[in-house]
PyMOL Python script that loads the backbone (N, CA, C, O; Angstrom):
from pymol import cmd

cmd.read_pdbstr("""\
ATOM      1  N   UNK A   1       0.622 -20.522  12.908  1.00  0.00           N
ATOM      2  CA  UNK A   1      -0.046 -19.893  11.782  1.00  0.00           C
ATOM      3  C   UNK A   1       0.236 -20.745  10.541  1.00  0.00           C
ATOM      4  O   UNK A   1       1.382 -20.926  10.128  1.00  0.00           O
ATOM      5  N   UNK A   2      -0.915 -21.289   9.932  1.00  0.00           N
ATOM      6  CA  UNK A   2      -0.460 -22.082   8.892  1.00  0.00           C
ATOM      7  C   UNK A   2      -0.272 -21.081   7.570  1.00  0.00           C
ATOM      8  O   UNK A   2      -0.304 -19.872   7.801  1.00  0.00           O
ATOM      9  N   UNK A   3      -0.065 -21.559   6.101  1.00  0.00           N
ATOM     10  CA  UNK A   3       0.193 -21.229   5.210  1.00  0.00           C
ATOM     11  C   UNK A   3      -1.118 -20.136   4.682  1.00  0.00           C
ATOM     12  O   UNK A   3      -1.115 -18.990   4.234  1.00  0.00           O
ATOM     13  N   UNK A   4      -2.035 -20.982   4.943  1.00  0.00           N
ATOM     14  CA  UNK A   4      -3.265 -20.000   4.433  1.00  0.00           C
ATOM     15  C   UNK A   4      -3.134 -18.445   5.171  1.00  0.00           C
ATOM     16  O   UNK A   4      -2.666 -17.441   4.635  1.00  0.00           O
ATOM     17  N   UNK A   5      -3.728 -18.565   6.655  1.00  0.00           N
ATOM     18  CA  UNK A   5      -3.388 -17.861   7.569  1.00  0.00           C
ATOM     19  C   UNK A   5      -2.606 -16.723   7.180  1.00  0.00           C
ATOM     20  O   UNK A   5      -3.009 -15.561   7.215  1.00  0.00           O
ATOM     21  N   UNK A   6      -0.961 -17.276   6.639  1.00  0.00           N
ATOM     22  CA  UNK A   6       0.083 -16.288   6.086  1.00  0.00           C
ATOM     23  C   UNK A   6       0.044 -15.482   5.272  1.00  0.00           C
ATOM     24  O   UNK A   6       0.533 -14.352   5.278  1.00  0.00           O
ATOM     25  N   UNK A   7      -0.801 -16.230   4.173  1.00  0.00           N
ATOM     26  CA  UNK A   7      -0.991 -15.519   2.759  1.00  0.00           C
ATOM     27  C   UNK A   7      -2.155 -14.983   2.762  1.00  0.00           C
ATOM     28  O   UNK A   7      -2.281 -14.372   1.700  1.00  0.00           O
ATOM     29  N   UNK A   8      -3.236 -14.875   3.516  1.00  0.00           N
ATOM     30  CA  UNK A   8      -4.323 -14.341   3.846  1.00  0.00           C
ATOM     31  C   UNK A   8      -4.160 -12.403   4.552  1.00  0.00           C
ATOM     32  O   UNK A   8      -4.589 -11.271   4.332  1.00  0.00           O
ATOM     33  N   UNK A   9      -3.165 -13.218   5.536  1.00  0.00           N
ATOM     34  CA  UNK A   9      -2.651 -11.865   6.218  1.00  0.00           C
ATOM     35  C   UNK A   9      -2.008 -10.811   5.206  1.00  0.00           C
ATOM     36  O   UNK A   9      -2.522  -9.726   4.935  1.00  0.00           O
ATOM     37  N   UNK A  10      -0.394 -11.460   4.510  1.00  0.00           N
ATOM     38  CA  UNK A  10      -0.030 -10.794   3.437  1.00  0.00           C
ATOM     39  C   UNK A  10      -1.043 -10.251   2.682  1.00  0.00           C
ATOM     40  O   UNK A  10      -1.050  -9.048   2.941  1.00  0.00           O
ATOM     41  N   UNK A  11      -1.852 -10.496   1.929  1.00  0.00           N
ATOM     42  CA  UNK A  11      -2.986 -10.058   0.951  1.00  0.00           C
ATOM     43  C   UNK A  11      -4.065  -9.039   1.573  1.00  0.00           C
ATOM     44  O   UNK A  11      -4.355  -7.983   1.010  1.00  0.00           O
ATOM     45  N   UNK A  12      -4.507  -9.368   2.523  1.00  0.00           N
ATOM     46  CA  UNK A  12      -5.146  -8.415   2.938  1.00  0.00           C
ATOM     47  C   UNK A  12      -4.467  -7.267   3.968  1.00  0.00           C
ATOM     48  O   UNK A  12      -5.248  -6.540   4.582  1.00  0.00           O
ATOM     49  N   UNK A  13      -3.101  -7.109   4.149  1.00  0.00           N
ATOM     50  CA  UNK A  13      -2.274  -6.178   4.344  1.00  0.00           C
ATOM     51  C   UNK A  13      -2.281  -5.139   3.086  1.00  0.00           C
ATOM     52  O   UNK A  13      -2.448  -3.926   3.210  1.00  0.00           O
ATOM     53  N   UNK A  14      -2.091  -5.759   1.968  1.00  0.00           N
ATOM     54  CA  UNK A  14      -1.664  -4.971   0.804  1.00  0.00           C
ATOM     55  C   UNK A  14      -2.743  -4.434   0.282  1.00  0.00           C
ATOM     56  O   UNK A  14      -2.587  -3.356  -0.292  1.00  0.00           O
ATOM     57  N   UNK A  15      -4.367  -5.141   0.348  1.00  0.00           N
ATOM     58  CA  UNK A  15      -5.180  -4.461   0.132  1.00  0.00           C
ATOM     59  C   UNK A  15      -5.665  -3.035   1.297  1.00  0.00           C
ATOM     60  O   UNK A  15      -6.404  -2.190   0.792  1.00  0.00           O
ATOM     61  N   UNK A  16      -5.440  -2.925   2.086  1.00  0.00           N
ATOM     62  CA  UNK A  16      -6.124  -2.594   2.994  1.00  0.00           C
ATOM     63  C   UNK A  16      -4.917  -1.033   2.728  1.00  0.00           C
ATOM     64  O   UNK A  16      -5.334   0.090   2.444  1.00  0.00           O
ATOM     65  N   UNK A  17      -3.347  -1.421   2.930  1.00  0.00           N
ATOM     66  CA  UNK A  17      -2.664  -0.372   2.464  1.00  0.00           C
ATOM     67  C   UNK A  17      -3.347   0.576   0.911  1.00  0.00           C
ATOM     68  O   UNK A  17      -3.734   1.725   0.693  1.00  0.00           O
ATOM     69  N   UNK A  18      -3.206  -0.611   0.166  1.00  0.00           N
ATOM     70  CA  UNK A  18      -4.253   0.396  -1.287  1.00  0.00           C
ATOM     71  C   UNK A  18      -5.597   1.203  -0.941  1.00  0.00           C
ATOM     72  O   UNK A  18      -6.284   1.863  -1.722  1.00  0.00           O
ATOM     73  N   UNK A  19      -5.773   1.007   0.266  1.00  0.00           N
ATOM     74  CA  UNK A  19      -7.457   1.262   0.320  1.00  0.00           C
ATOM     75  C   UNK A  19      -7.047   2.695   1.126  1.00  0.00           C
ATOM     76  O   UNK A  19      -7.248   3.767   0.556  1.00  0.00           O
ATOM     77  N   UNK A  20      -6.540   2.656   2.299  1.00  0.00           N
ATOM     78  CA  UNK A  20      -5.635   3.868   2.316  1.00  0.00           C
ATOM     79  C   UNK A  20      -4.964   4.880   1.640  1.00  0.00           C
ATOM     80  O   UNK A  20      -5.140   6.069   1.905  1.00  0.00           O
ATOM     81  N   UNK A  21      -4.257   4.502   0.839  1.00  0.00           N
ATOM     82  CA  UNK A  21      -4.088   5.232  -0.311  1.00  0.00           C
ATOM     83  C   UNK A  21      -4.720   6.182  -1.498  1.00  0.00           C
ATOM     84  O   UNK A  21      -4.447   7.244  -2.057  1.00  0.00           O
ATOM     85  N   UNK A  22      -5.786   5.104  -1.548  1.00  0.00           N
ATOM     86  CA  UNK A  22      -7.132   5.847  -2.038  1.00  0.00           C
ATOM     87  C   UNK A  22      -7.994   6.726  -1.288  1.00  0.00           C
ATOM     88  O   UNK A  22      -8.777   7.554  -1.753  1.00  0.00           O
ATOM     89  N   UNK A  23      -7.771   6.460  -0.093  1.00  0.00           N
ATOM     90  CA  UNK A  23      -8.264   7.633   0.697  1.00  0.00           C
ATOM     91  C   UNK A  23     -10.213   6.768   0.909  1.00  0.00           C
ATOM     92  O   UNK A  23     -11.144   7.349   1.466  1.00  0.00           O
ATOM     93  N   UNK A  24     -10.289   5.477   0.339  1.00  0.00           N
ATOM     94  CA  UNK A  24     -11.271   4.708   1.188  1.00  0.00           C
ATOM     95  C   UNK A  24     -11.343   4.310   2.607  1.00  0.00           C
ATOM     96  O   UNK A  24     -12.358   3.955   3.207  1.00  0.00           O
ATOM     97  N   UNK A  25      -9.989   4.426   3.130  1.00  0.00           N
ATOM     98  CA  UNK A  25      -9.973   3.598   4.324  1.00  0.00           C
ATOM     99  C   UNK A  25      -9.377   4.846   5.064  1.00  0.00           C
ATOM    100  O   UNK A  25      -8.843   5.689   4.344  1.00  0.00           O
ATOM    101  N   UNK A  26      -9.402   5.045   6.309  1.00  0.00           N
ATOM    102  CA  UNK A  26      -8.385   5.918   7.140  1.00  0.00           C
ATOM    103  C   UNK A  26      -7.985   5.078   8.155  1.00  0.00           C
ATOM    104  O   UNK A  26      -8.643   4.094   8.491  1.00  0.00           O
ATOM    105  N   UNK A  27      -6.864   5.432   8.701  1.00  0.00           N
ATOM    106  CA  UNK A  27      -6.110   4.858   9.681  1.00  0.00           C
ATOM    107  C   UNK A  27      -6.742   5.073  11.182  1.00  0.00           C
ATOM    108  O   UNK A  27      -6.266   4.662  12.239  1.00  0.00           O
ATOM    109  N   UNK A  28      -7.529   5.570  11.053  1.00  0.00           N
ATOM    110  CA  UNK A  28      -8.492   5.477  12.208  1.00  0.00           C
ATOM    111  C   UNK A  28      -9.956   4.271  12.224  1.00  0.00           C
ATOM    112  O   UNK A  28     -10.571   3.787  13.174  1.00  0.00           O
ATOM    113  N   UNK A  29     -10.117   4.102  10.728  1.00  0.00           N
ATOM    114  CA  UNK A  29     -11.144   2.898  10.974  1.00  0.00           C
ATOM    115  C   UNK A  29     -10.446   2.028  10.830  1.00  0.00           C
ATOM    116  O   UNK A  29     -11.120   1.012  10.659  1.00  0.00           O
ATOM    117  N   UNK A  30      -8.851   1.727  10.783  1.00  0.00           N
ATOM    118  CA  UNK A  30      -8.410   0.313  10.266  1.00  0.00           C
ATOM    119  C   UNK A  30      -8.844  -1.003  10.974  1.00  0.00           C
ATOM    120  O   UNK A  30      -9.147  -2.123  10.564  1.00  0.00           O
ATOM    121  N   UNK A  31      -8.754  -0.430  12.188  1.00  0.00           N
ATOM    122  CA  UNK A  31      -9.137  -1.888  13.310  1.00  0.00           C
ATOM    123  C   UNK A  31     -10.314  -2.061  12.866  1.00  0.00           C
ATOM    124  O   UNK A  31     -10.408  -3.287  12.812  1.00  0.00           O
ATOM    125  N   UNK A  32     -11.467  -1.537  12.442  1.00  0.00           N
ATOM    126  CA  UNK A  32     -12.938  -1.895  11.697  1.00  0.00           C
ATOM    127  C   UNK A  32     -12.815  -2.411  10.453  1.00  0.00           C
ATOM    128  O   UNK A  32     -13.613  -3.341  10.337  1.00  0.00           O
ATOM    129  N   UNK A  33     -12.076  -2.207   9.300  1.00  0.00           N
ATOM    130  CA  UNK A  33     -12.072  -2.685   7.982  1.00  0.00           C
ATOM    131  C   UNK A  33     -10.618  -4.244   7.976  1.00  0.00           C
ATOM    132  O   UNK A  33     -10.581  -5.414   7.595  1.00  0.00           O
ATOM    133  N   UNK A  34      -9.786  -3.378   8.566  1.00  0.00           N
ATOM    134  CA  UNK A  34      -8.546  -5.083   8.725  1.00  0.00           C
ATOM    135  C   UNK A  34      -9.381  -6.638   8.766  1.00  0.00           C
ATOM    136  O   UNK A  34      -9.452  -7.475   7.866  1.00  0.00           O
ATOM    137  N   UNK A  35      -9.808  -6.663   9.773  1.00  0.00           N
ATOM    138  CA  UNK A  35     -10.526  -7.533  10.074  1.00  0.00           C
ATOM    139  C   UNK A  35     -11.597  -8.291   9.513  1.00  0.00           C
ATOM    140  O   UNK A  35     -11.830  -9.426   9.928  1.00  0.00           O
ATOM    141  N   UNK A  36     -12.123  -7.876   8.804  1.00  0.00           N
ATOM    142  CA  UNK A  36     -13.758  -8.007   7.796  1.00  0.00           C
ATOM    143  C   UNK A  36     -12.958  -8.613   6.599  1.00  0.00           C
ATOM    144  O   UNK A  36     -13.244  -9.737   6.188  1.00  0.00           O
ATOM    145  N   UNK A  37     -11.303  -7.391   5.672  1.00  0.00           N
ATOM    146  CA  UNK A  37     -11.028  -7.835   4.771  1.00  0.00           C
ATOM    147  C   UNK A  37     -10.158  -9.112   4.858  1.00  0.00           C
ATOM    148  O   UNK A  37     -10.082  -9.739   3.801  1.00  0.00           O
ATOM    149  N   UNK A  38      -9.471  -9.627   5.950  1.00  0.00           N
ATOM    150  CA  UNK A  38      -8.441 -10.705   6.363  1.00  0.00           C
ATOM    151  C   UNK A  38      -9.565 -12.152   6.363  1.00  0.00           C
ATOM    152  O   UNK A  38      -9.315 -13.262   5.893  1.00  0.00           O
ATOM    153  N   UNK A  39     -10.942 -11.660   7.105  1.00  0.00           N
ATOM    154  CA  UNK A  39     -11.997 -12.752   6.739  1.00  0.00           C
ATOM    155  C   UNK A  39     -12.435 -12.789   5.234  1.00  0.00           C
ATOM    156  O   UNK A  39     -13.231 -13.661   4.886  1.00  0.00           O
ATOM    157  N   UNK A  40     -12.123 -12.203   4.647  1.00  0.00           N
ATOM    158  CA  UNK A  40     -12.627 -12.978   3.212  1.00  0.00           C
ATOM    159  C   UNK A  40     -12.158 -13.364   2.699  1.00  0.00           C
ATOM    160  O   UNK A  40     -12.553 -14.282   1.980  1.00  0.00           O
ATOM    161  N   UNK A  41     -10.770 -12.832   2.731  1.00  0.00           N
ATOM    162  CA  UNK A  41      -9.295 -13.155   1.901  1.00  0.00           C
ATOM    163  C   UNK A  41      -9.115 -14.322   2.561  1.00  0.00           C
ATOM    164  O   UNK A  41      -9.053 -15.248   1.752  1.00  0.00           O
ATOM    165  N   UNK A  42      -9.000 -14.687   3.724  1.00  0.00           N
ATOM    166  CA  UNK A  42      -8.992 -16.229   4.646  1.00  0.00           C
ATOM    167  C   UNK A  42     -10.207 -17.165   3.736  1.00  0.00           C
ATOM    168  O   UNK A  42      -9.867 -18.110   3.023  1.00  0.00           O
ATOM    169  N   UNK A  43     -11.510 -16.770   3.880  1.00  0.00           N
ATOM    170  CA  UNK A  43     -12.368 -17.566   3.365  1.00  0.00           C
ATOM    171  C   UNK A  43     -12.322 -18.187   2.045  1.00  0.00           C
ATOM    172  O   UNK A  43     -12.951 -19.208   1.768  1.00  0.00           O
ATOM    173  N   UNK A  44     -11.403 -17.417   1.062  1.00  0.00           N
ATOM    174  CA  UNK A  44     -11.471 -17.434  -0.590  1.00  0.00           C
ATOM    175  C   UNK A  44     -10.558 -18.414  -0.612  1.00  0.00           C
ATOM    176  O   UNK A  44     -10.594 -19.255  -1.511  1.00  0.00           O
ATOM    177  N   UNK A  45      -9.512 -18.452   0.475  1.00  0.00           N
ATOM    178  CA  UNK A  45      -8.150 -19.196  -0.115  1.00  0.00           C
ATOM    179  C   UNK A  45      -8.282 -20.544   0.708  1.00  0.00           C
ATOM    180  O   UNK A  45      -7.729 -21.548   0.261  1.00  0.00           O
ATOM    181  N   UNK A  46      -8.906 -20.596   1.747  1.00  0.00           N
ATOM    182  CA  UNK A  46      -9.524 -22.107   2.127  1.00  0.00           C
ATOM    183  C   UNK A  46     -10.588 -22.624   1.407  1.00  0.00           C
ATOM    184  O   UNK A  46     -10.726 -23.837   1.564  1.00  0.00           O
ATOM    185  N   UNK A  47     -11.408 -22.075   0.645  1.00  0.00           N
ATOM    186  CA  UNK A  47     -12.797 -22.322  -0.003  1.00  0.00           C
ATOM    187  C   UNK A  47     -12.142 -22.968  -1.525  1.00  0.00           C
ATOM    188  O   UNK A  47     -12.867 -23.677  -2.224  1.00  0.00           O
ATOM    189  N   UNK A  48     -10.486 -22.595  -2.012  1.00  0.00           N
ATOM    190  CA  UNK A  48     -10.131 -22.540  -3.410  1.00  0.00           C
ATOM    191  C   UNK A  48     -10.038 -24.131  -3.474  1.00  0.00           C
ATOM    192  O   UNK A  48     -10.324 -24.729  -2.436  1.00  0.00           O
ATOM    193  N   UNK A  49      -9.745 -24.713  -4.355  1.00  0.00           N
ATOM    194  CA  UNK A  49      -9.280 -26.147  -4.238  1.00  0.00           C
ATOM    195  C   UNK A  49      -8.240 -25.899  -5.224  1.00  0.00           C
ATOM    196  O   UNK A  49      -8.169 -25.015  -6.077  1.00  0.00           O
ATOM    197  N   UNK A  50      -7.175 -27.178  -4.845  1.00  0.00           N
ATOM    198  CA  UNK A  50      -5.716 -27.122  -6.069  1.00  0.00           C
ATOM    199  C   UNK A  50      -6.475 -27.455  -7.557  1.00  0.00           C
ATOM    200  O   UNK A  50      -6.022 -27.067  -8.634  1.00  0.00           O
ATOM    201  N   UNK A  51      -7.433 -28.066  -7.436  1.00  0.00           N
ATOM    202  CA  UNK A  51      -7.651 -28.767  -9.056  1.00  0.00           C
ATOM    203  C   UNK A  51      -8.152 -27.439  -9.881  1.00  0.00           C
ATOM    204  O   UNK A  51      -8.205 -27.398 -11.110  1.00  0.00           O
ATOM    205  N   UNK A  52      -8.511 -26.362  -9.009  1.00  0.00           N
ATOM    206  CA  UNK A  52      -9.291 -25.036  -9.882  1.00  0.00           C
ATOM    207  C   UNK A  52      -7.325 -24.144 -10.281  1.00  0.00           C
ATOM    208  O   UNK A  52      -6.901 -23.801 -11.384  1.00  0.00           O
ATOM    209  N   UNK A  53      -6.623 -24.044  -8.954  1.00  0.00           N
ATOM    210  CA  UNK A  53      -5.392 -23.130  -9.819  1.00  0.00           C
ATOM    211  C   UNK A  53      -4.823 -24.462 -10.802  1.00  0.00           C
ATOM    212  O   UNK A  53      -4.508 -24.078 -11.928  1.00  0.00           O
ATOM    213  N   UNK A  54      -4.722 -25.284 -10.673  1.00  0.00           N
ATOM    214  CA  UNK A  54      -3.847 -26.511 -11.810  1.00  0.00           C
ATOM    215  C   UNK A  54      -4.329 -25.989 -13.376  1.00  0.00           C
ATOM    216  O   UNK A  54      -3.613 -25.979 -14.378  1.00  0.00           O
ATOM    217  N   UNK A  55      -5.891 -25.521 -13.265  1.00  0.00           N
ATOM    218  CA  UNK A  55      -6.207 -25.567 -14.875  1.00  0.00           C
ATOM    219  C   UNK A  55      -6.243 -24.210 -15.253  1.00  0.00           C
ATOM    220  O   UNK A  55      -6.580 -23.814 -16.368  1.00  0.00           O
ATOM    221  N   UNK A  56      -5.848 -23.419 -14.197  1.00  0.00           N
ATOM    222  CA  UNK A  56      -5.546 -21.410 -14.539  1.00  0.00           C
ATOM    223  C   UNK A  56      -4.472 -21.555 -15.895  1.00  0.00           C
ATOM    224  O   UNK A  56      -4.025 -20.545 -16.439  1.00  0.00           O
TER     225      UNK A  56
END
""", "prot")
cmd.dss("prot")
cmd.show_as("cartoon", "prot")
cmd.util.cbc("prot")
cmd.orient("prot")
C-alpha cells in the first residue's frame, strides 16, 4: 500500500465516520458508500501535484 493509498484510506475513513454521525450514511449501506468515497479521495490526491500544495 503506498502513501497515497494510506492517506486516501485514512480520509475517507473519517469522512464516511462524519457521514454516520449525521445520520447520512447508515452502517448498513457502508459497504455501498466506503467505496465510491475512498475512489475520490484516491483520485484527488493522485490527480494533486506538489507544485499546487508548495504555493498553499
Amino acid at each position: 500500500m503506498d502513501k497515497f493509498q494510506k492517506e486516501a484510506l485514512q480520509v475517507s475513513k473519517e469522512i464516511v465516520v462524519k457521514f454516520i454521525e449525521i445520520q447520512r450514511v447508515s452502517p448498513s449501506n457502508f459497504a455501498t458508500v466506503f467505496p465510491a468515497v475512498y475512489n475520490v479521495v484516491l483520485g484527488v490526491l493522485q490527480n494533486s501535484s506538489p507544485s499546487e500544495e508548495e504555493n498553499d
